[in-house]
C-alpha positions in Angstrom: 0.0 0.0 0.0 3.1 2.5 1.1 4.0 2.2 -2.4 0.8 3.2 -3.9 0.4 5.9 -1.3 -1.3 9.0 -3.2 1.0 11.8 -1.7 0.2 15.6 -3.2 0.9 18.8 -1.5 -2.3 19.4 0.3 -1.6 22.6 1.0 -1.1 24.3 -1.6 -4.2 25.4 -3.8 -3.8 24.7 -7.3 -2.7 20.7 -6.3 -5.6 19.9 -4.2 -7.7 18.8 -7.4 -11.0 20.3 -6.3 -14.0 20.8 -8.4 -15.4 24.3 -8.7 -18.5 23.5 -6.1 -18.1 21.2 -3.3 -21.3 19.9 -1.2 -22.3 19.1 1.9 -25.4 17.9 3.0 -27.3 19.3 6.1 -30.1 18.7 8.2 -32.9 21.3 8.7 -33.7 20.4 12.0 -30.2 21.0 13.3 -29.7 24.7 14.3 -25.7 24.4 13.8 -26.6 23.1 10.4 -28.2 26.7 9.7 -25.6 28.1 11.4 -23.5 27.7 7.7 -26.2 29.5 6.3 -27.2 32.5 8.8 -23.4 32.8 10.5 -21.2 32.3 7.3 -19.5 29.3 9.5 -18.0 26.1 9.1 -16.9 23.2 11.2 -13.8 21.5 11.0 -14.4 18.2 13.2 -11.9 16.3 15.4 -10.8 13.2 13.6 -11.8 11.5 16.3 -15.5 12.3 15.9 -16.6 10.2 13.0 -18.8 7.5 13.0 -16.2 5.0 11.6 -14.0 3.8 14.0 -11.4 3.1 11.4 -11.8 7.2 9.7 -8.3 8.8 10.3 -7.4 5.1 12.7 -6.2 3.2 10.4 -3.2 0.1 11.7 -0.4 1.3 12.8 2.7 -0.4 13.5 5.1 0.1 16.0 9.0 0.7 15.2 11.5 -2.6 15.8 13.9 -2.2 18.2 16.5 -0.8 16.1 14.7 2.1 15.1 13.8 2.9 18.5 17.1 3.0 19.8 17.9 5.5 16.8 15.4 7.5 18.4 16.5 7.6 21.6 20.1 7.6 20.8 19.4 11.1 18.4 17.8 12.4 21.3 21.0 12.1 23.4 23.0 12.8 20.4 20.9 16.3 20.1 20.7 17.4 24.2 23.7 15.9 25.4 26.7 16.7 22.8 29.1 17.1 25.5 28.9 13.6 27.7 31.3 10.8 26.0 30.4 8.0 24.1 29.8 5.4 27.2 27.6 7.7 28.7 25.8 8.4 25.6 25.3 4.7 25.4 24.0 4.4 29.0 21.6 7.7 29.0 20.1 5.7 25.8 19.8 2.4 27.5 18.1 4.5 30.3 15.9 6.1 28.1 14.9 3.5 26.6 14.1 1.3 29.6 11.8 4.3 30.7 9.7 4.5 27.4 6.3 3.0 27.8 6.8 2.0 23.8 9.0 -1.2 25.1 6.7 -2.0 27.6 3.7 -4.0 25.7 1.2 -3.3 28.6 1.9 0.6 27.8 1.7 0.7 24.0 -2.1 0.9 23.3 -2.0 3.6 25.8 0.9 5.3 24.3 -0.7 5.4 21.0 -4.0 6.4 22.0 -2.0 9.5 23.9 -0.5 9.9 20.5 -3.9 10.1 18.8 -5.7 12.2 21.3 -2.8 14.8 20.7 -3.2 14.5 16.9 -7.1 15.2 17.3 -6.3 18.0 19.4 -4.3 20.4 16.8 -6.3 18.6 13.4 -9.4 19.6 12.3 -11.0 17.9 9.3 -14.6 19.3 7.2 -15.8 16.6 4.9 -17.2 17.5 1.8 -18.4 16.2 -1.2 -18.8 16.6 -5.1 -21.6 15.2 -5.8 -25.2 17.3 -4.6 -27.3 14.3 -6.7 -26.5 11.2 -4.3 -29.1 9.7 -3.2 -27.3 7.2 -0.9 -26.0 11.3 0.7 -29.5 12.8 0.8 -30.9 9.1 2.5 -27.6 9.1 5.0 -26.8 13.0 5.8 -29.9 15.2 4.9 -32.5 13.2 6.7 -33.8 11.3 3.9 -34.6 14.4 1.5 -35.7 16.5 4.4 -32.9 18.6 4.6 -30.9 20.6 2.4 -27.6 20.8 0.5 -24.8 23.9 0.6 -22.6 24.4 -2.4 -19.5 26.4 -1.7 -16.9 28.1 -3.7 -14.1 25.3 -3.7 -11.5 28.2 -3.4 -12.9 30.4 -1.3 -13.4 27.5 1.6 -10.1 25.9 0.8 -8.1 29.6 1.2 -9.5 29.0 5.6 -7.9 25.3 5.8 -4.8 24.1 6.1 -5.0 22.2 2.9 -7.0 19.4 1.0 -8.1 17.1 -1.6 -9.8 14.0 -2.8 -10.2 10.9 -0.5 -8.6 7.4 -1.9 -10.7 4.8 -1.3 -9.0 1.0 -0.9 -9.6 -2.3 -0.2 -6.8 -2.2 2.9 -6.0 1.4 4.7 -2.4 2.0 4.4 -0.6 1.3 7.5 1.1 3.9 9.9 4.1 3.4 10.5 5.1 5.1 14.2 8.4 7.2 14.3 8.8 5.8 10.3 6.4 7.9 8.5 6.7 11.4 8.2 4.5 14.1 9.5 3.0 15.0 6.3 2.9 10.8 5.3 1.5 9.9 8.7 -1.4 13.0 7.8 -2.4 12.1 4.3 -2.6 8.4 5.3 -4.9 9.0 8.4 -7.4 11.8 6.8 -7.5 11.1 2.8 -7.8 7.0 2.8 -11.1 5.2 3.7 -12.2 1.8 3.3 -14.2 1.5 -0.4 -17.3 0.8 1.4 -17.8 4.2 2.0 -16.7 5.2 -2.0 -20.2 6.3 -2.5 -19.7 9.4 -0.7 -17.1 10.7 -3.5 -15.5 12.3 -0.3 -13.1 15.7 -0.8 -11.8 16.7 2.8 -9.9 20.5 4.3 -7.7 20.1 6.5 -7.2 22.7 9.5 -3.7 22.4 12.1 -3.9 24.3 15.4 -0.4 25.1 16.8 0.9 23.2 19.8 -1.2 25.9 22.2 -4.1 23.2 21.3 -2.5 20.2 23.6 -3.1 21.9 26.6 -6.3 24.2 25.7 -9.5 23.3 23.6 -9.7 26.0 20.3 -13.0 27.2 18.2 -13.4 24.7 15.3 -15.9 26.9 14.2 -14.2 29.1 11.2 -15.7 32.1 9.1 -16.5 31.7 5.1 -15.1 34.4 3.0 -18.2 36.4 1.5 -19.7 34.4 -1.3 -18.6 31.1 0.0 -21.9 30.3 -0.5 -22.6 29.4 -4.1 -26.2 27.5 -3.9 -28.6 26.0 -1.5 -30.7 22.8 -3.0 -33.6 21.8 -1.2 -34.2 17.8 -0.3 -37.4 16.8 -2.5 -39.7 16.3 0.8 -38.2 18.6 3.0 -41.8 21.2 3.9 -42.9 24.5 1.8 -43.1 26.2 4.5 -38.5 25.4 5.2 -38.2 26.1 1.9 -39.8 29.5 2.4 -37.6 30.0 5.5 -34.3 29.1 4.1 -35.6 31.2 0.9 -35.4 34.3 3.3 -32.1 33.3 5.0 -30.6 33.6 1.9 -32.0 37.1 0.9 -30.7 38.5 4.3 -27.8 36.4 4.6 -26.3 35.1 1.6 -27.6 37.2 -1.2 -25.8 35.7 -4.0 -26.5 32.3 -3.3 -28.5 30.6 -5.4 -31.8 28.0 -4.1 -32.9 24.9 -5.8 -35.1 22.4 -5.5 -34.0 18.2 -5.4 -35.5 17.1 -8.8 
């Protein structure tokens, strides 16, 4: 899978390969969903919030026993230039002896530390290019009830961090602790999913917090640019009298957006 691994630079614009118009589906009944509409927001959830337990978890690995001494070893290498080479070889022993990632009682909790930190400083907003998916209106816009938001693909990207398509797979691509890179370890935890879920035809932001965000919670919540907001398409049973209501949201709020109907 490593070799296969789709690796683009997420950050920057004109390589995310986004359509003009991404989607996301919306439920009337959920004030925050309005929220988009009437507050210019968006959410970038904690990628430990979805409902599949294997979105952004996929199997990791842990290093052998050779790599983790490199570790360790650089560490001493990097913080302790001065001491001499037996003493560099006995702080890394005692390093290592201390680390909870030799200890196989300590390793699940070490990596769920590690994951609970990721979550912490990663915000992800899942998105979609396709506003005629039935499977989507059933699953996220209470089964034709709600609505659908079309945004700018540009003008949401330019608040992330970066995105682009989701890879769907037979087998997630495995993580590789202390192996992979930052950026690797990042593409293969937000932008693979298991091929059940292809039908989604997922595009996904990206949003990093700095470091502050270990020790304090931060506002996932982040304003649209003006005109965002591109179109608003009504689910084919959602009520006249919502469709009338969103109609004069988007007079007061979001003038240039455009409302349809589900046909």
């Amino acid at each position: 899978m490593e070799e296969k691994l789709h690796i683009i630079n997420y950050s920057a614009l004109p390589e995310m390969n986004l359509p003009d118009v991404l989607y996301k589906y919306r439920t009337y009944s959920d004030q925050r969903h309005l929220d988009i509409l009437t507050k210019n927001c968006i959410y970038f959830a904690s990628p430990d919030s979805f409902e599949d337990p294997l979105d952004c978890r996929p199997p990791e690995v842990l290093p052998d026993k050779e790599i983790i001494w490199t570790h360790f070893w650089d560490i001493v290498q990097r913080e302790h230039p001065s001491l001499s080479y037996e003493d560099k070889v006995k702080l890394t022993k005692t390093l290592l002896k201390q680390s909870p990632i030799i200890n196989p009682d300590s390793r699940q909790q070490l990596l769920s530390e590690l994951f609970l930190d990721y979550c912490r400083c990663h915000g992800v907003l899942s998105l979609t290019a396709d506003p005629s998916n039935d499977d989507m209106w059933t699953k996220y816009a209470d089964n034709h009830y709600g609505f659908c938001v079309g945004f700018d693909s540009v003008r949401i990207a330019s608040i992330s961090g970066g995105g682009g398509p989701v890879t769907y797979c037979e087998e997630l691509p495995v993580i590789h602790v202390w192996v992979d890179d930052t950026e690797t370890e990042h593409v293969k935890r937000v932008y693979y999913k298991e091929k059940k879920w292809e039908f989604e035809k997922e595009y996904r932001l990206h949003k990093v917090w700095p470091l502050e965000a270990l020790s304090r919670p931060v506002n996932r919540i982040a304003l649209l640019p003006k005109k965002s907001i591109v179109s608003v398409i009504c689910g084919y049973n959602m009520p006249k009298e919502h469709i009338n209501i969103l109609k004069q949201i988007l007079q007061k709020y979001q003038p240039d957006a455009v409302l349809m109907i589900e046909s």
